[in-house]
C-alpha positions in Angstrom: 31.2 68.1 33.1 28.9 66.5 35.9 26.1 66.9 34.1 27.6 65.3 30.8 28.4 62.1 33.0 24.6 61.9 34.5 23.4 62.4 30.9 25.1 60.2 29.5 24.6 57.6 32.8 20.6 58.3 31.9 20.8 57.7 28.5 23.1 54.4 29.4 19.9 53.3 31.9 17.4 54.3 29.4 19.0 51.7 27.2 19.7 48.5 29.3 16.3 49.1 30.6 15.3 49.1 26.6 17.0 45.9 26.2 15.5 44.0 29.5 12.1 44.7 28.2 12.7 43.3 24.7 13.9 40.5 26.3 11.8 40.0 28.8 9.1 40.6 25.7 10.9 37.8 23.6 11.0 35.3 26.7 7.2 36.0 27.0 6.5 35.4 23.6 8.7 32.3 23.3 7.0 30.9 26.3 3.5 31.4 24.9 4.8 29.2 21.8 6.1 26.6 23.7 2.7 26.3 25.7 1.0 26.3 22.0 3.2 23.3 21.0 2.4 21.3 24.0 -1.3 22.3 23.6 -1.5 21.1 20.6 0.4 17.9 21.4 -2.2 17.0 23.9 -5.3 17.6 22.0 -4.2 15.8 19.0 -4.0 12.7 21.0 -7.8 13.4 22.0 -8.3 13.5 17.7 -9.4 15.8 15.4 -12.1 18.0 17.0 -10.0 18.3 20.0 -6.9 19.2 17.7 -9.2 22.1 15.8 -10.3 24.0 18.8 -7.7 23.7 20.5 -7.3 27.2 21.9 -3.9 28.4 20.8 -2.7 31.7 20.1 -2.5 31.8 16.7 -1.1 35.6 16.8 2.2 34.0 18.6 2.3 31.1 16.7 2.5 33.5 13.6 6.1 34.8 14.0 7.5 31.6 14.2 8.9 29.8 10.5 7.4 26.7 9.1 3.3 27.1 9.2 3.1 29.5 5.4 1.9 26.6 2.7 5.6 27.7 0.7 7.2 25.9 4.1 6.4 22.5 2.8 9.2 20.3 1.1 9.5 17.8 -1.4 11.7 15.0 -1.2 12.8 13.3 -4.0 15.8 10.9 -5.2 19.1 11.7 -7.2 20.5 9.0 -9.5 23.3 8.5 -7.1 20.7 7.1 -4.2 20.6 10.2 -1.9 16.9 11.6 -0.9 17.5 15.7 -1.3 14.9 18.2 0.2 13.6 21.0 -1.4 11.3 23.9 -1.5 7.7 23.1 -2.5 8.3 25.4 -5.1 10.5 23.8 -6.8 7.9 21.3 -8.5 9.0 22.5 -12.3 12.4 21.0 -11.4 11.9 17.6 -10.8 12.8 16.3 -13.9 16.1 17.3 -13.4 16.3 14.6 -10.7 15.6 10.2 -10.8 12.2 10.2 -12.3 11.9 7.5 -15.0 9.0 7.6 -16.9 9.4 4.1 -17.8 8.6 3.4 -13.9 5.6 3.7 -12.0 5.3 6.8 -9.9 3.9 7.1 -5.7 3.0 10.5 -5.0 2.8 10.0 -1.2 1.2 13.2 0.9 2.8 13.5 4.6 0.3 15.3 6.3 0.4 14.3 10.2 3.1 14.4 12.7 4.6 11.9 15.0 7.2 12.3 17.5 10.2 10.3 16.9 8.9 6.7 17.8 8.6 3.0 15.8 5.4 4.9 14.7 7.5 7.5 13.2 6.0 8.8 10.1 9.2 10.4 8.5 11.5 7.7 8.8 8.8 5.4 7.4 9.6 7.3 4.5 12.9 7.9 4.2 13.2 4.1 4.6 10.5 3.4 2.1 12.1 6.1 -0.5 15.5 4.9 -0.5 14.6 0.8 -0.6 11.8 1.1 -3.8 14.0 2.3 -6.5 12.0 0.2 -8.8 9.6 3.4 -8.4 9.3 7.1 -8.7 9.0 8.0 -5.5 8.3 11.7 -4.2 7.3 12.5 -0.9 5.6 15.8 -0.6 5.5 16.7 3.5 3.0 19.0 5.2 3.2 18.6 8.4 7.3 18.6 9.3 6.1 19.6 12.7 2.9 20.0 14.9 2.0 24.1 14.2 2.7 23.4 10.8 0.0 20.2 10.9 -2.6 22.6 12.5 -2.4 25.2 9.7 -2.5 22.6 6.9 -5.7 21.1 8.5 -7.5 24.8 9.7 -5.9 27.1 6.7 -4.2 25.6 4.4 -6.0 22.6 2.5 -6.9 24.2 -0.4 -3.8 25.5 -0.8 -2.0 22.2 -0.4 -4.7 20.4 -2.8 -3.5 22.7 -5.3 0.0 22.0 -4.5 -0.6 18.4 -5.4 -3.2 19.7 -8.6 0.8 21.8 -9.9 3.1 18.3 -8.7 0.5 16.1 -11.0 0.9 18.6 -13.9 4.7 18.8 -13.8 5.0 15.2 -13.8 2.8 15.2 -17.1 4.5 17.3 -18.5 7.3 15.2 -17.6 6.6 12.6 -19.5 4.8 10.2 -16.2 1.4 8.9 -18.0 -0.9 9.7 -15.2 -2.4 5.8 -15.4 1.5 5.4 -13.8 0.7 7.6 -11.1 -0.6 6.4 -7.4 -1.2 8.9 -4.9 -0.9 7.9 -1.1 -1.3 9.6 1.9 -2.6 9.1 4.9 -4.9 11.1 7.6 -5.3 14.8 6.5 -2.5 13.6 3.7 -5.3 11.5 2.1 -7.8 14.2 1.7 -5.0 16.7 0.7 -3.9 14.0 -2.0 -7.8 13.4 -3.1 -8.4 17.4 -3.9 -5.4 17.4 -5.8 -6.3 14.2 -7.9 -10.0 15.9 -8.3 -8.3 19.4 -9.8 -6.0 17.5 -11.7 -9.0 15.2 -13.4 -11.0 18.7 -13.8 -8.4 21.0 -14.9 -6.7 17.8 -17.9 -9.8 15.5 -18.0 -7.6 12.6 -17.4 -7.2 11.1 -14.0 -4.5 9.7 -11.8 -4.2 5.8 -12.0 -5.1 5.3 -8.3 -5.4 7.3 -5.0 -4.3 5.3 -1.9 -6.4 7.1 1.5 -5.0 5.5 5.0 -7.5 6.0 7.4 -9.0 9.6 5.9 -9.2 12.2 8.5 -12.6 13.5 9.6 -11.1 16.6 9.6 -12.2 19.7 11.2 -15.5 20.1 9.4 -17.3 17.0 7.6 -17.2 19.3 4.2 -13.0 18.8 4.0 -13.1 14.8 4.0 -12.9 15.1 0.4 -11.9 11.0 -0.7 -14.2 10.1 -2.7 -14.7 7.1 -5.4 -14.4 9.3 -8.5 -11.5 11.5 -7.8 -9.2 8.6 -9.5 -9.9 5.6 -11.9 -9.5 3.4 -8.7 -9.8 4.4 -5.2 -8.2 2.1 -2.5 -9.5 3.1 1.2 -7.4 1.4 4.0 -9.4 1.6 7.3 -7.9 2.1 10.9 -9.5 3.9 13.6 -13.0 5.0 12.5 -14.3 7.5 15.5 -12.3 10.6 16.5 -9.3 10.4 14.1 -10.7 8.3 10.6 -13.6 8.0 8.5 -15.4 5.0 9.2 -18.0 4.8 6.1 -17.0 3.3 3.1 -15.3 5.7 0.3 -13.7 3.8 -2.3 -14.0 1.6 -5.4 -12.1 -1.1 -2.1 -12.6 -0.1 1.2 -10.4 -2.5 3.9 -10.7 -3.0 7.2 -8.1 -4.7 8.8 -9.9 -6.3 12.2 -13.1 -5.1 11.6 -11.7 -1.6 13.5 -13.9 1.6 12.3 -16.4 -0.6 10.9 -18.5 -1.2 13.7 -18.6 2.1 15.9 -18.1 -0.3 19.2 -15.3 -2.1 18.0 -12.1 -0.8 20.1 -8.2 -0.8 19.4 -6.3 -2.3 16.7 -3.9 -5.1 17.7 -0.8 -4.1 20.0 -2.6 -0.5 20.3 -3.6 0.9 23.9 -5.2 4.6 22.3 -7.0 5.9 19.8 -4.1 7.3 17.8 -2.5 4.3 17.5 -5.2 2.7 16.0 -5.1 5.7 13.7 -1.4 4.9 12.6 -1.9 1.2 12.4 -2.9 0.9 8.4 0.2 2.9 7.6 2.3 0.8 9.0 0.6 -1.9 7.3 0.7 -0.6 4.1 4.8 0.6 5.0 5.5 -2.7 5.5 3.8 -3.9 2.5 5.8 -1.9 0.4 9.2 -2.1 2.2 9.5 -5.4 3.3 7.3 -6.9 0.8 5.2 -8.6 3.2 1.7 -10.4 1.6 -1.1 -9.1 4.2 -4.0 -10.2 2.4 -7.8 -9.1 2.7 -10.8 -11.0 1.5 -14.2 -9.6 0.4 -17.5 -10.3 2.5 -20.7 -8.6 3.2 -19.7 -7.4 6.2 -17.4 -8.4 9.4 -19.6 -10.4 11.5 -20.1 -12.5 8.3 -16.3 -12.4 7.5 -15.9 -13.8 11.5 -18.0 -16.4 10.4 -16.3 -17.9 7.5 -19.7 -16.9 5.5 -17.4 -15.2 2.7 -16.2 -15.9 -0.8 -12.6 -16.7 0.2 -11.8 -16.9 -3.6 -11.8 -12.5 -4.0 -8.5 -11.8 -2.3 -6.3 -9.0 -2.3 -3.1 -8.0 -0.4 -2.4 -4.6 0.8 0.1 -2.7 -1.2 0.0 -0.8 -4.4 -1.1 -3.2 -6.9 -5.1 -4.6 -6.9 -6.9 -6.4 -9.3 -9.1 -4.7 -11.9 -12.4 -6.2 -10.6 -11.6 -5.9 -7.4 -14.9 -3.5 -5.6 -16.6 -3.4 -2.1 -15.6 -4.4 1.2 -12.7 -6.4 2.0 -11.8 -7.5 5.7 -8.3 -8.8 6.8 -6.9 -10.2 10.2 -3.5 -9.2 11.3 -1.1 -9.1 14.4 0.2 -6.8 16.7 4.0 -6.7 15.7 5.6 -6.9 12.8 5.2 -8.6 9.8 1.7 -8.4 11.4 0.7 -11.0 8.7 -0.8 -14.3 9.9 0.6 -16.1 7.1 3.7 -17.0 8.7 2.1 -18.9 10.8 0.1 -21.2 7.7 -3.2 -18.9 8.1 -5.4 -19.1 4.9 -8.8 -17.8 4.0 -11.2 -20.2 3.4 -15.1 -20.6 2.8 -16.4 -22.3 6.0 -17.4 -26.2 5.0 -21.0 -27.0 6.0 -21.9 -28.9 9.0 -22.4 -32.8 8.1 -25.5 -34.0 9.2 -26.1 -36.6 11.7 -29.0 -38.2 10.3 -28.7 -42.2 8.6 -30.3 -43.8 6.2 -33.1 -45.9 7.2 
């Protein structure tokens, strides 16, 4: 009978011992994730090469939901106002929900993460989704969280760009004319939203109506900064940061660069903005409050932005930043905005205008 009781008292401490090691194994292992978050958190703030090599353990970082290319979501509107989530998947089903094909359709492509701030990229969109109900609007996110932005930008971007390639095609089959379509996105969400325009034109041998990059990402390897001029009948390139985050060269049928920031390699911040990242976040923001409040920031062509600085422009090729552009409008375009919102300077009576020559001096004899 003794030696029943010590069994079984061995086989007791055999278990709990069992159970403190697998826990002991799971509290390692959650701890390794958290350092990987916070990793990456840092280095992303340090931009893109920084972000790519950041030396995570991808192994730990596996067992955790949300980084597969099925974990992205769609977001689109019901007929009774509400924005509903769902699985990326579920492209062939959109019809069933408030797409109009009598309306004009923004594809935009979420793919870069911001901790809840004003910068906020999500509820930019929400806001955005839920006020232009003149439009289809479908919001396609990659990057719902930080580990899930660092696989779509190492692993996953060919995977997305064909994500974007299936959304196009369901939405033509839908009925949406793809001259009605504009695709947005910003960061690694522009060059995502350019491969998929690019398949899409292949694959039907029609293209999109417009692509929309905010500040491209120069991604982990030069090869993936994939906007280019001919992916759609008319590429609009809004500028930001141009050195560790966006592209700085020109890209588009219009290429805009609001302050002159990422044109010249030396110019620094954009207004209001103390790091690189903000800089990086300031054209969305312009173009969210373009489209949401409805505020005219507009851009004028010139040669370049020393000439612009100068008044040696023709103030007569204007455009505002938004979704709509002129059919001739082509090349660069420069702009001057504030710090805060409505970051326009028109409030305050500013117009562009050719600078008058300088009257001479001289008299008649």
């Amino acid at each position: 009978m003794q030696q029943a009781t010590s069994w079984r008292r061995w086989l007791c401490g055999l278990c709990l011992i069992s159970i403190w090691r697998h826990s002991e194994s799971t509290a390692s292992i959650d701890r390794i994730q958290k350092h990987n978050l916070e990793l990456l958190s840092q280095q992303l703030n340090r931009g893109w090469r920084a972000f790519c090599d950041a030396p995570v353990d991808e192994g730990v970082m596996a067992l955790y939901e949300g980084i597969n290319p099925s974990d992205a979501r769609l977001h689109v509107m019901t007929i009774t106002n509400q924005s509903i989530q769902l699985p990326i998947k579920s492209m062939p089903e959109l019809r069933d929900f408030d797409i109009n094909p009598q309306r004009k359709t923004l594809i935009y492509v979420n793919a870069f993460h911001t901790a809840d701030s004003y910068f906020s990229v999500q509820e930019h969109l929400m806001l955005l989704q839920t006020t232009r109900r003149d439009l289809n609007i479908i919001i396609v996110d990659f990057a719902t969280n930080v580990a899930q932005l660092y696989y779509t930008v190492r692993h996953h971007l060919s995977v997305h760009g064909y994500s974007i390639y299936k959304l196009l095609s369901s939405l033509t089959d839908a009925g949406i004319a793809p001259e009605d379509i504009t695709l947005a996105g910003h960061s690694v969400g522009a060059n995502i939203a350019a491969l998929g325009a690019d398949l899409f034109a292949k694959s039907s041998k029609r293209q999109v109506g417009q692509l929309i990059a905010i500040d491209p990402a120069t991604m982990c390897r030069t090869t993936d900064i994939l906007v280019r001029h001919n992916v759609a009948a008319r590429v609009v390139v809004l500028h930001g940061e141009g050195d560790v985050f966006g592209v700085r060269v020109a890209l588009g049928h219009v290429d805009i660069y609001p302050n002159g920031i990422g044109y010249f390699p030396r110019k620094k911040l954009q207004p209001g903005c103390d790091s690189k990242i903000c800089s990086h976040m300031y054209p969305f923001v312009l173009f969210m409050e373009a489209l949401i409040e409805g505020v005219m920031i507009p851009a004028t062509k010139c040669e370049n932005w020393a000439k612009f600085r100068q008044g040696d422009c023709s103030f007569e090729n204007t455009i505002n930043i938004g979704l709509i552009y002129p059919a001739n409008a082509k090349g660069l375009y420069f702009c001057m905005t504030q710090p805060n919102p409505p970051f326009t300077y028109m409030e305050h009576g500013l117009r562009y205008r050719t600078k008058q020559p300088e009257k001479s001096n001289s008299h008649n004899a």
